[in-house]
ROVEX-918963 format. One record per atom (N, C-alpha, C): residue number from 1; residue in three letters; atom name; z, y, x. Coordinates in steps of 0.1 Angstrom, whole numbers, plus 2048, in hexadecimal, padded with zeros to 3 digits. Example, Ala and Ser with C-alpha at 12.3 -4.5 7.8 and 13.67 -1.06 7.14 Angstrom:
<nodes>
NODE     i    aa   at    pz    py    px
NODE     1   ALA    N   84E   7C7   884
NODE     1   ALA   CA   84E   7D3   87B
NODE     1   ALA    C   84E   7DF   884
NODE     2   SER    N   847   7EA   880
NODE     2   SER   CA   847   7F5   889
NODE     2   SER    C   84F   800   881
</nodes>
This chain:
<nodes>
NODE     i    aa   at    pz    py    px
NODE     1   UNK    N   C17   3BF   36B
NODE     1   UNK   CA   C22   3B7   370
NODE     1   UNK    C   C22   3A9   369
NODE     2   UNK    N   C1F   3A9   35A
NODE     2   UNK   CA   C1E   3A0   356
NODE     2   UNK    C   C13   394   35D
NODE     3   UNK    N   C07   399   357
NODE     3   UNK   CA   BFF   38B   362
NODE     3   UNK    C   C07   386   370
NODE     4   UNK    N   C0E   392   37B
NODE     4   UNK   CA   C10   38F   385
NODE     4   UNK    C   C1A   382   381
NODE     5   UNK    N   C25   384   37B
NODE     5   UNK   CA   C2B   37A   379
NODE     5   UNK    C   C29   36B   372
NODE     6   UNK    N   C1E   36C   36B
NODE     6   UNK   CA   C15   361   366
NODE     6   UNK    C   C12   35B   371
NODE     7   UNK    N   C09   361   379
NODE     7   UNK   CA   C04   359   387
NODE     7   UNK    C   C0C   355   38B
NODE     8   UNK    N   C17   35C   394
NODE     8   UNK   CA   C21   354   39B
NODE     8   UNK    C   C2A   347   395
NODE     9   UNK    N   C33   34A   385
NODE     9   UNK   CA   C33   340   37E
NODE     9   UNK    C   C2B   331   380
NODE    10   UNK    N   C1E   339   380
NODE    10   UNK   CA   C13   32B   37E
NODE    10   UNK    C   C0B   324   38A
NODE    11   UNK    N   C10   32B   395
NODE    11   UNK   CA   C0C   325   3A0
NODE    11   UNK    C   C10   314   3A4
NODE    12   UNK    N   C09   310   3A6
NODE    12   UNK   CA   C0E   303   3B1
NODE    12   UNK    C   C0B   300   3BB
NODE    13   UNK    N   C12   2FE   3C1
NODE    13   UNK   CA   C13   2FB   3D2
NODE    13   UNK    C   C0E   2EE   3D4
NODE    14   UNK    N   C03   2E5   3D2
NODE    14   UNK   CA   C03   2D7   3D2
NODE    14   UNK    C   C08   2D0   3DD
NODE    15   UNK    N   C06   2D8   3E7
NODE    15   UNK   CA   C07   2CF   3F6
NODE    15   UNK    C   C0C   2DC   3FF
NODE    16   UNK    N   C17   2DA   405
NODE    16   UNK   CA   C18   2E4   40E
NODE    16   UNK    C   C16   2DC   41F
NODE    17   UNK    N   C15   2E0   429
NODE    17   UNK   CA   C12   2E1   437
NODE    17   UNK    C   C1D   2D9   43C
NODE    18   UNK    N   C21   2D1   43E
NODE    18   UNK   CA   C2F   2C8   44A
NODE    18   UNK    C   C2F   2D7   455
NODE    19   UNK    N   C27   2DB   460
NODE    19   UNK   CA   C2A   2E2   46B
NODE    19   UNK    C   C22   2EF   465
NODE    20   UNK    N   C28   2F7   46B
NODE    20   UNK   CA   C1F   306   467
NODE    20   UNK    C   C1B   308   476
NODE    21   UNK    N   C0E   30B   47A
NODE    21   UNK   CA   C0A   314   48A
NODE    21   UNK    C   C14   31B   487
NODE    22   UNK    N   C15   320   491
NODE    22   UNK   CA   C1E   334   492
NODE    22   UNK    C   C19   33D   490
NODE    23   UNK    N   C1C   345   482
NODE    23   UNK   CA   C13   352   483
NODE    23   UNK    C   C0B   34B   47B
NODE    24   UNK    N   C06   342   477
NODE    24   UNK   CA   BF7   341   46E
NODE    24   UNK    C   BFF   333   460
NODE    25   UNK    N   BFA   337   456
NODE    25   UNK   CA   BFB   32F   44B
NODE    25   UNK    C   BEC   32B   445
NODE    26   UNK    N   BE9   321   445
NODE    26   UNK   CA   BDE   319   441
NODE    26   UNK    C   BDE   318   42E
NODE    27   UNK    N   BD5   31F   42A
NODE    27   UNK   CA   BD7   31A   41B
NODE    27   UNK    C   BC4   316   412
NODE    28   UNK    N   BC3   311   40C
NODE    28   UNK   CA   BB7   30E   400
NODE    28   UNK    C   BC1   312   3F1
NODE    29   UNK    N   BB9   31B   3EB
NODE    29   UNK   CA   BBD   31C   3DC
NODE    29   UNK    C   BB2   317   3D4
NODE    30   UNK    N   BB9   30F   3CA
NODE    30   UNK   CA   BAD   30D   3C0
NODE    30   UNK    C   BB3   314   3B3
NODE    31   UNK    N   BA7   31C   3A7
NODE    31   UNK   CA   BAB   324   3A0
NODE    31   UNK    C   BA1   325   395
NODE    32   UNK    N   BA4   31F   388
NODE    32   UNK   CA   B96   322   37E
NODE    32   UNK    C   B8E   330   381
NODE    33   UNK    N   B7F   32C   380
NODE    33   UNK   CA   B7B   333   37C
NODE    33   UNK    C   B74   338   36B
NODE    34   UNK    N   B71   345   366
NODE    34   UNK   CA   B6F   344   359
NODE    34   UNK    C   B5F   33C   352
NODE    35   UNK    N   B57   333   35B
NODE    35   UNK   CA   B4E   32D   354
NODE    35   UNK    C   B55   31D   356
NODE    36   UNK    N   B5F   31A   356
NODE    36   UNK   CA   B69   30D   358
NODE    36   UNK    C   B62   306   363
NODE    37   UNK    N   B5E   30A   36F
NODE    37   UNK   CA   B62   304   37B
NODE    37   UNK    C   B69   309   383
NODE    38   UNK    N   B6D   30A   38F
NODE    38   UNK   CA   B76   310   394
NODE    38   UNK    C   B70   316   3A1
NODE    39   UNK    N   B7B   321   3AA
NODE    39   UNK   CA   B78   323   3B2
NODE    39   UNK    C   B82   321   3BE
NODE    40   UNK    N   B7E   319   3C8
NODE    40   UNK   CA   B84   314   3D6
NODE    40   UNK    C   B83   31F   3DF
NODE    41   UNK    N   B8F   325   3E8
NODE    41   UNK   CA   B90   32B   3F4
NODE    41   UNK    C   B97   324   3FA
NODE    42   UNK    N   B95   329   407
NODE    42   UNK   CA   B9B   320   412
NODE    42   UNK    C   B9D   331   420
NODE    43   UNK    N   BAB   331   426
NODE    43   UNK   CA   BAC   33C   42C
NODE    43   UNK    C   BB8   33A   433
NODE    44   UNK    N   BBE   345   438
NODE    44   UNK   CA   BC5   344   442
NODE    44   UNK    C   BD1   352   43D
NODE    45   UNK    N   BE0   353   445
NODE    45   UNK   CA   BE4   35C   43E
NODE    45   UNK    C   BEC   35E   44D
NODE    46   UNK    N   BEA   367   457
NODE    46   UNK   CA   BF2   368   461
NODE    46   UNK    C   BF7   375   466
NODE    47   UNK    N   C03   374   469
NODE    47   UNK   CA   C0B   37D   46E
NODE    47   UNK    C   C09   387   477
NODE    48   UNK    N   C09   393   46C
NODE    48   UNK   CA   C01   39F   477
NODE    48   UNK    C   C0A   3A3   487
NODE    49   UNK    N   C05   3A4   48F
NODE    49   UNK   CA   C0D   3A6   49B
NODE    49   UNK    C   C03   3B5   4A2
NODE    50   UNK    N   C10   3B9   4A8
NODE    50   UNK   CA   C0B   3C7   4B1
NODE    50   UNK    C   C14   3C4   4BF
NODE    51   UNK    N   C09   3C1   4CA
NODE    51   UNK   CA   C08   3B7   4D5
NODE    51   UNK    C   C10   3AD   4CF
NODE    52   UNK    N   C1B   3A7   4D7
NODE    52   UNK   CA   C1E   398   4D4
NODE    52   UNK    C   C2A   39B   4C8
NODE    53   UNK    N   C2B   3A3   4C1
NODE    53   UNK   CA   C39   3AA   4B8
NODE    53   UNK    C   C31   3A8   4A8
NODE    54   UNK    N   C3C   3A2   4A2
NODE    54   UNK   CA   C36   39F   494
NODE    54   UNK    C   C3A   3A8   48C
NODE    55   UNK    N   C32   3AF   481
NODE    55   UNK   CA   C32   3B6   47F
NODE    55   UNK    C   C3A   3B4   470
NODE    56   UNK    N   C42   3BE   46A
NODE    56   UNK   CA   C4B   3B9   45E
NODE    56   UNK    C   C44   3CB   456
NODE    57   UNK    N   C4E   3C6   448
NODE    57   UNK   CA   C47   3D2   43D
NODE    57   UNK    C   C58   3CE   43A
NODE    58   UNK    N   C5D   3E4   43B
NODE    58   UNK   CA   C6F   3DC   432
NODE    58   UNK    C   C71   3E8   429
NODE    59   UNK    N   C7A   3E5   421
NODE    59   UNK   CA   C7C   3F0   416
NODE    59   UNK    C   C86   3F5   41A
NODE    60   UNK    N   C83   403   418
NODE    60   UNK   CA   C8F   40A   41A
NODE    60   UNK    C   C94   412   413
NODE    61   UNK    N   CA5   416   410
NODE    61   UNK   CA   CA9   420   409
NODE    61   UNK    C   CB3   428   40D
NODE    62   UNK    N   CB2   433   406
NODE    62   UNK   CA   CBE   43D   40C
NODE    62   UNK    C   CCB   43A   407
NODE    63   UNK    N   CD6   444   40E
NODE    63   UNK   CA   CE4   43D   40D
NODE    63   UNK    C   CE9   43F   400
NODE    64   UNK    N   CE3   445   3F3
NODE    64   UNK   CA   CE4   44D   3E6
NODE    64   UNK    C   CE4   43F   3DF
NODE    65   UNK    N   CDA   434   3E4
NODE    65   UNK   CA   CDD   427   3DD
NODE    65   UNK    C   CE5   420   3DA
NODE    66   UNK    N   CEE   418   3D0
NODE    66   UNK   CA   CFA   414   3D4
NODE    66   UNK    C   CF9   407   3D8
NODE    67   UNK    N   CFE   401   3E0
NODE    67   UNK   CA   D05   3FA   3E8
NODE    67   UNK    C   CFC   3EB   3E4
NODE    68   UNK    N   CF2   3EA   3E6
NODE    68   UNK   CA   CE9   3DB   3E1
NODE    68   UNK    C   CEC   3D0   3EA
NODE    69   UNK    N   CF2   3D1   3F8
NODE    69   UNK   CA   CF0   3CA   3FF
NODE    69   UNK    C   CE7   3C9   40C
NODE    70   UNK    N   CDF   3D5   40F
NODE    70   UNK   CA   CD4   3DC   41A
NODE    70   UNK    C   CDB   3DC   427
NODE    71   UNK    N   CDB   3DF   42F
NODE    71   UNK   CA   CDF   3DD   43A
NODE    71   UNK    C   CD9   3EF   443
NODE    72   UNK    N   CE3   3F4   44B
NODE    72   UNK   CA   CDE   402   44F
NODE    72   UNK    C   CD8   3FF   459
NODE    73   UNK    N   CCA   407   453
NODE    73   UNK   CA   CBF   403   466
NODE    73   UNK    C   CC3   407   471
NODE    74   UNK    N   CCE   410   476
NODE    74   UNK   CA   CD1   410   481
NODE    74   UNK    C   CD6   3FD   489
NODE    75   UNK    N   CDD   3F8   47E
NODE    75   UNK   CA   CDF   3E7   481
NODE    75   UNK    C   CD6   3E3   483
NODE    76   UNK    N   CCA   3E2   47E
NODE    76   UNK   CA   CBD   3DB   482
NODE    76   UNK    C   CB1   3DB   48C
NODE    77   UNK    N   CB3   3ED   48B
NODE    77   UNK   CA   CA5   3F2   496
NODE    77   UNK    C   CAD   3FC   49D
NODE    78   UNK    N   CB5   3F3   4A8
NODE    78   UNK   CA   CBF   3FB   4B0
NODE    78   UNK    C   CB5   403   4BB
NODE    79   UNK    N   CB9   40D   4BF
NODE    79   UNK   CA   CB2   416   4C8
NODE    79   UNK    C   CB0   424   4C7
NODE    80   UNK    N   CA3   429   4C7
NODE    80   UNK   CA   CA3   436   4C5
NODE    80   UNK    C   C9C   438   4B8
NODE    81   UNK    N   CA4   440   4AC
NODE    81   UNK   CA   CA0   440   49F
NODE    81   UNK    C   C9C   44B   49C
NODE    82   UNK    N   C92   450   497
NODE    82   UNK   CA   C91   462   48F
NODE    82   UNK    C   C9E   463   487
NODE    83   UNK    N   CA4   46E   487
NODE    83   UNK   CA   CAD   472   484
NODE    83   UNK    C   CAC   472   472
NODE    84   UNK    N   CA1   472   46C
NODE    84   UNK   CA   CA1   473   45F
NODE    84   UNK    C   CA1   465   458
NODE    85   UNK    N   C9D   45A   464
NODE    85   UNK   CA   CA6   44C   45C
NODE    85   UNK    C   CB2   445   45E
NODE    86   UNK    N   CB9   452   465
NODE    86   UNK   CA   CC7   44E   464
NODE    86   UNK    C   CCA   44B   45A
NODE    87   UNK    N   CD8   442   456
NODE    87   UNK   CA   CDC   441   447
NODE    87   UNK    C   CD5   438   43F
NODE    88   UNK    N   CC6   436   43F
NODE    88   UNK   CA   CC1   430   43A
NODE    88   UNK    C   CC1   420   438
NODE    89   UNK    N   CC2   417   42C
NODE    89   UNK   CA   CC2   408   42E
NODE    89   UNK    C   CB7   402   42B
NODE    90   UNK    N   CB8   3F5   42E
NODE    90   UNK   CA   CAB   3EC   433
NODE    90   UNK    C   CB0   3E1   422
NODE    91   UNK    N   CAA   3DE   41D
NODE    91   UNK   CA   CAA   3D6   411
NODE    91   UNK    C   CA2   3CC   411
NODE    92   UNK    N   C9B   3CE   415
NODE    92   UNK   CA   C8D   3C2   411
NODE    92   UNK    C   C83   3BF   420
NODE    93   UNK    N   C82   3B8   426
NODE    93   UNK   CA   C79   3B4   433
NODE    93   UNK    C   C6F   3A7   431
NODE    94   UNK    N   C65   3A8   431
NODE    94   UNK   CA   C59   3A1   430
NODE    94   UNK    C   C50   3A3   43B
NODE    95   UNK    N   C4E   396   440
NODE    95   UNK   CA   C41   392   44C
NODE    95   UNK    C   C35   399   445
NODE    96   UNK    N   C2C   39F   44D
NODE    96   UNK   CA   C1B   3A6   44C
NODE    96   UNK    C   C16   39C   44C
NODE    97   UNK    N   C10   392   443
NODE    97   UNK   CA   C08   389   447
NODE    97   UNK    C   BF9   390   43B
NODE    98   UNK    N   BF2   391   440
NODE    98   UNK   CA   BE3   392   439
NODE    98   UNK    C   BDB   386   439
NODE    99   UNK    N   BD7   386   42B
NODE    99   UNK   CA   BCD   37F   425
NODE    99   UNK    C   BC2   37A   42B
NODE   100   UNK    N   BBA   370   42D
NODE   100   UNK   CA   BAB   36E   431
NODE   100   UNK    C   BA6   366   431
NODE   101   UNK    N   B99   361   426
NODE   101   UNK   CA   B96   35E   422
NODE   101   UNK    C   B89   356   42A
NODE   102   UNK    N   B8B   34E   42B
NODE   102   UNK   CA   B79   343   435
NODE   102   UNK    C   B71   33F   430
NODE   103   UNK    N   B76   339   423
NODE   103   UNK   CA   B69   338   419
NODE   103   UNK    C   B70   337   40B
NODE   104   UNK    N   B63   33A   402
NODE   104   UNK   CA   B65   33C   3F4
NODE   104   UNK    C   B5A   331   3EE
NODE   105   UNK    N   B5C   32A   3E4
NODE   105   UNK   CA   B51   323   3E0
NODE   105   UNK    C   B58   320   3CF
NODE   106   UNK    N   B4A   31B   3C9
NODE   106   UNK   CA   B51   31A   3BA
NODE   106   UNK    C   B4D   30B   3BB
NODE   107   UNK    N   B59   301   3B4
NODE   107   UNK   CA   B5A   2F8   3B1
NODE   107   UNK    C   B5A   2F2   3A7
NODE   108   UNK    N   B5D   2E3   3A6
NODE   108   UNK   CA   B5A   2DD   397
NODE   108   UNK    C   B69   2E2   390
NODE   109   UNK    N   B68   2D9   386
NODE   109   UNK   CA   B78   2E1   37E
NODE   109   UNK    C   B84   2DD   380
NODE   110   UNK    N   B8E   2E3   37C
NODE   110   UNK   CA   B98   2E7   384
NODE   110   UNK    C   B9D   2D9   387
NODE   111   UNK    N   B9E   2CF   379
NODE   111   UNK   CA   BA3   2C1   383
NODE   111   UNK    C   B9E   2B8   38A
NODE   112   UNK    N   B94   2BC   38F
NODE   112   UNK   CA   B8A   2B5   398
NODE   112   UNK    C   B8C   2BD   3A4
NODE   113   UNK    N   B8D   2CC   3A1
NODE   113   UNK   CA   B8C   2D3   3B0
NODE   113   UNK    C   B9C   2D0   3B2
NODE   114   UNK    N   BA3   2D4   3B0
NODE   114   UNK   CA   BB3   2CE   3B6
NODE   114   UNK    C   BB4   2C0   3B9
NODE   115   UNK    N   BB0   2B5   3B5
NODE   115   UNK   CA   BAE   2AA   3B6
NODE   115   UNK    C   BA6   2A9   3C5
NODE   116   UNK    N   B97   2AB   3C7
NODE   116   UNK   CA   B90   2AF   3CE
NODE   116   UNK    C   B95   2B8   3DD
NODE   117   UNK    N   B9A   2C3   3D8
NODE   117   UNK   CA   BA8   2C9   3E2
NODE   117   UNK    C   BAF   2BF   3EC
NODE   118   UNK    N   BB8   2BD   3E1
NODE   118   UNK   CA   BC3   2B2   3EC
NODE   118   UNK    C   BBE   2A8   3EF
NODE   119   UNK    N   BAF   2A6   3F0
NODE   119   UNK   CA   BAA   294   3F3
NODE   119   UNK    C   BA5   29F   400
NODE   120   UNK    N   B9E   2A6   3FD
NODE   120   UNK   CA   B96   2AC   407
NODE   120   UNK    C   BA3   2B0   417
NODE   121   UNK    N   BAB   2B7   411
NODE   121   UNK   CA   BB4   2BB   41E
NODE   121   UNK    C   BBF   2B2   41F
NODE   122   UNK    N   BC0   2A4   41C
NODE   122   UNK   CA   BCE   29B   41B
NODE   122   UNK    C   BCC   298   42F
NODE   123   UNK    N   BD8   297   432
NODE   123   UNK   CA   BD8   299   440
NODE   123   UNK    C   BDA   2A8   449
NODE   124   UNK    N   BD6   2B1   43F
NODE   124   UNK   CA   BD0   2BE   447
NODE   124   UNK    C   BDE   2C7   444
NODE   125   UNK    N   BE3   2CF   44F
NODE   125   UNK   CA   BEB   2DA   450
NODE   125   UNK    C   BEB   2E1   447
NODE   126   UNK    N   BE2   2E5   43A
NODE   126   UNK   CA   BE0   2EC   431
NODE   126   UNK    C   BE5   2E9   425
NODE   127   UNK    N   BED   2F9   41C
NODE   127   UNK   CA   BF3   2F6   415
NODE   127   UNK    C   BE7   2FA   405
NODE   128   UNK    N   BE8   2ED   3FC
NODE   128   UNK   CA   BE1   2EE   3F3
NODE   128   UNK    C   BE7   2F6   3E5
NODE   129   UNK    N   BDF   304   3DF
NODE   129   UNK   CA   BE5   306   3DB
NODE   129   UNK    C   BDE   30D   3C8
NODE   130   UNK    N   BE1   306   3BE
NODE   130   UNK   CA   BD9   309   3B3
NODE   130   UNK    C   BDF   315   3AD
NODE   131   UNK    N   BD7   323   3AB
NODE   131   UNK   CA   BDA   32C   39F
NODE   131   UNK    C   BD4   32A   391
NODE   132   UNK    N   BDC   332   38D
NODE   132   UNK   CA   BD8   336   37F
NODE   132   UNK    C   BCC   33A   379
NODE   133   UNK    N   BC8   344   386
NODE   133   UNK   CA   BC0   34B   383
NODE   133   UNK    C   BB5   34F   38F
NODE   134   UNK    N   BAE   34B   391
NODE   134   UNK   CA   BA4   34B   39F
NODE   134   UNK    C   BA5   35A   3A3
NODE   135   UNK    N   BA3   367   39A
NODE   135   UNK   CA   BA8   374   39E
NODE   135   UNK    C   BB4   37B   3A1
NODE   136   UNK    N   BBD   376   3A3
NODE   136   UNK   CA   BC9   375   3A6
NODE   136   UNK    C   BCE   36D   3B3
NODE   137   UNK    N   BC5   368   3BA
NODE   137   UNK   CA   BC7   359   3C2
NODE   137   UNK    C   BD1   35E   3CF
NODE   138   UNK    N   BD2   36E   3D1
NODE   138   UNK   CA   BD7   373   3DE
NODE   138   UNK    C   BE9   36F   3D8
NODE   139   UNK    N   BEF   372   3C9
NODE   139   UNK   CA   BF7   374   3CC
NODE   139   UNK    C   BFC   366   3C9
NODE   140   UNK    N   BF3   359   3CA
NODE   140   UNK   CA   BF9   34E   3C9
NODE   140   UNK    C   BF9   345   3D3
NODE   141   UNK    N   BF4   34F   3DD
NODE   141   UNK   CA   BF5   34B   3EA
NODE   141   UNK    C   C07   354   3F0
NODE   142   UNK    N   C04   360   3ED
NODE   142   UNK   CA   C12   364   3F2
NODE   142   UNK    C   C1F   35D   3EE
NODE   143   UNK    N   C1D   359   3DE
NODE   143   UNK   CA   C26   34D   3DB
NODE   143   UNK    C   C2C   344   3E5
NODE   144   UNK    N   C20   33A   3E9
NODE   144   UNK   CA   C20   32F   3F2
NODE   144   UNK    C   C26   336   400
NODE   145   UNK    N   C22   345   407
NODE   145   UNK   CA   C28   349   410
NODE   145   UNK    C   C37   34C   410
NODE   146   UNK    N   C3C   34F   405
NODE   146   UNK   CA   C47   355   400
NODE   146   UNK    C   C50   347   403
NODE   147   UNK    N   C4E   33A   3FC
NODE   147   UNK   CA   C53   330   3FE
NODE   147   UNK    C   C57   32D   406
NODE   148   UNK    N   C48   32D   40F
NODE   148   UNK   CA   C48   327   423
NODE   148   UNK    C   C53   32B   427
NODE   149   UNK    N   C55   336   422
NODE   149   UNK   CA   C63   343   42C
NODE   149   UNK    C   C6D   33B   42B
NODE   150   UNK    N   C6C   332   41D
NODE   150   UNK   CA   C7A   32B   41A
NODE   150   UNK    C   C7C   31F   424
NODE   151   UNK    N   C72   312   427
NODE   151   UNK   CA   C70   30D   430
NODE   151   UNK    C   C70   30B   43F
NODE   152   UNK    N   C68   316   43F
NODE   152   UNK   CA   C63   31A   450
NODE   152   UNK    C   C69   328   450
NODE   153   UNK    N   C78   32B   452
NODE   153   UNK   CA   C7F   338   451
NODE   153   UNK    C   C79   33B   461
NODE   154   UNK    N   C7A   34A   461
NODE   154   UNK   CA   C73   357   466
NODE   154   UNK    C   C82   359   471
NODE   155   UNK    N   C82   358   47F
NODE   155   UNK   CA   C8C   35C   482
NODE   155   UNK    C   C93   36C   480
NODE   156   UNK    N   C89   373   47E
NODE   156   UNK   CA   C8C   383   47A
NODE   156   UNK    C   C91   37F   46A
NODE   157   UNK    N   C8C   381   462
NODE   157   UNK   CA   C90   37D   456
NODE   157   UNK    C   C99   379   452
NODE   158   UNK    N   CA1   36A   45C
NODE   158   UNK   CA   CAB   364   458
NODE   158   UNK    C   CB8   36E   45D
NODE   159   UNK    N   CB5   375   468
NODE   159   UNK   CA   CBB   382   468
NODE   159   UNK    C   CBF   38A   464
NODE   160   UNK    N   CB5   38F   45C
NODE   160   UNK   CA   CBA   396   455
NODE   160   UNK    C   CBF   396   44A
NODE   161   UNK    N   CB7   388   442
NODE   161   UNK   CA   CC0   384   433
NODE   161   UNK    C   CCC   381   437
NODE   162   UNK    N   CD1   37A   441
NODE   162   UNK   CA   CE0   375   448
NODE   162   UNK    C   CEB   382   444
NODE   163   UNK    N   CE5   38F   44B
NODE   163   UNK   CA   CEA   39A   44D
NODE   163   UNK    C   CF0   3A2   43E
NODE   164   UNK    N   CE8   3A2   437
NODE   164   UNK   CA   CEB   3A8   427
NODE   164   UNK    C   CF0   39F   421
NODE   165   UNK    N   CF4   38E   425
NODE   165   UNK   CA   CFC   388   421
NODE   165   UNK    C   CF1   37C   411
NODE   166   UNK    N   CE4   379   417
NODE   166   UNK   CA   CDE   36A   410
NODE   166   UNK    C   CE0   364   41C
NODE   167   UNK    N   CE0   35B   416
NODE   167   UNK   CA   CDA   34B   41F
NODE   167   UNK    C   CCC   350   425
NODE   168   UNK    N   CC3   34D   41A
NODE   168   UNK   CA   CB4   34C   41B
NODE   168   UNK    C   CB3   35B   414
NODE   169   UNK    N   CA5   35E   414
NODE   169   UNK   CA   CA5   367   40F
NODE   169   UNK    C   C9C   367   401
NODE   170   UNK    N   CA0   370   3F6
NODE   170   UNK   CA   C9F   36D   3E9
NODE   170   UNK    C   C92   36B   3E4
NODE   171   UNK    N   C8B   35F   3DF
NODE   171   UNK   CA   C7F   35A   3DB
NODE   171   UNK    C   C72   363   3D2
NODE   172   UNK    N   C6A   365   3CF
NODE   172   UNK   CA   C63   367   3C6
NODE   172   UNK    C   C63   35F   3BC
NODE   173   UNK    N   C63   361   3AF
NODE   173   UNK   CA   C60   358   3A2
NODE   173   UNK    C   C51   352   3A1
</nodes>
C-alpha cells in the first residue's frame, strides 16, 4: 500500500483532454525507466458496456454495518432482486473502464520525454500523464481517471454520490 500511495502522491497530470469521446479516455504516460531513460505508452481506457448499458463495479455491505452513508440497493436497482440482497447497501460505485495499451516504447529521459510528450500531443484530445514509476503506470493512469469523474461527472455516478449525500464523489489521493 505504501508504493501504491507513492505513485498516486507523485503522479502528474500534465495536460488533461478539453472534450472526452464517450466511453473512451485518451491517455500517453511517461515514466522512468531503471537504465535512466524512460518509457512512453500511449492507450486508451474505455468503458466496459454489455449491449449499449455501462457497466459499473459497487461495493457492498450488509445491514450489520453502521450507518456510513450507503444507500439500500433496493433504491438503486429497483426491480426484481434475489432475496439474499435484500438489506444490503451500495457504498462505493465505479465505472468498468479497462486498460489498453497501443504502444509501448522506451524513450530518452524523463525531461526530455515529458517535454517531448506535450510537444508531441499539444492540440490532441489526449491526456498527458508522468509516473513515478514506469511499473506502476496503470495506477497513474486511474489517478487521471479518477479526476476525469471530477470534471466530466458520470450521469449514474452523480447519482448516486447525490443520493448518500457528496456533491462529487470522494477523490483518490
Amino acid at each position: 500500500m505504501e508504493k501504491a500511495q507513492e505513485v498516486l502522491e507523485g503522479t502528474i497530470v500534465h495536460r488533461r483532454p478539453f472534450h472526452v469521446e464517450e466511453g473512451i479516455w485518451h491517455f500517453v504516460v511517461v515514466g522512468p525507466h531503471a537504465n535512466g531513460a524512460s518509457v512512453i505508452r500511449a492507450g486508451t481506457a474505455e468503458q466496459a458496456r454489455i449491449q449499449a448499458a455501462p457497466i459499473y463495479i459497487a461495493t457492498l455491505g450488509g445491514p450489520h454495518i453502521p450507518d456510513t452513508g450507503g444507500i439500500p440497493i433496493e433504491e438503486f436497482a429497483s426491480g426484481d432482486l434475489p432475496g439474499e440482497l435484500a438489506g444490503l447497501k451500495i457504498f462505493h460505485l465505479s465505472p468498468l473502464r479497462p486498460l489498453s495499451v497501443t504502444s509501448r516504447r522506451q524513450g530518452p529521459s524523463m525531461d526530455e520525454a515529458v517535454a517531448e510528450t506535450l510537444e508531441r500531443f499539444k492540440g490532441v484530445e489526449t491526456a498527458v500523464i508522468e509516473t513515478p514509476d514506469e511499473a506502476y503506470w496503470a495506477l497513474s493512469v486511474l489517478k487521471y481517471l479518477d479526476e476525469s469523474d471530477l470534471f466530466f461527472p458520470d450521469p449514474v455516478l452523480t447519482r448516486f454520490y447525490s443520493r448518500i449525500g457528496f456533491n462529487t464523489r470522494p477523490m483518490l489521493n
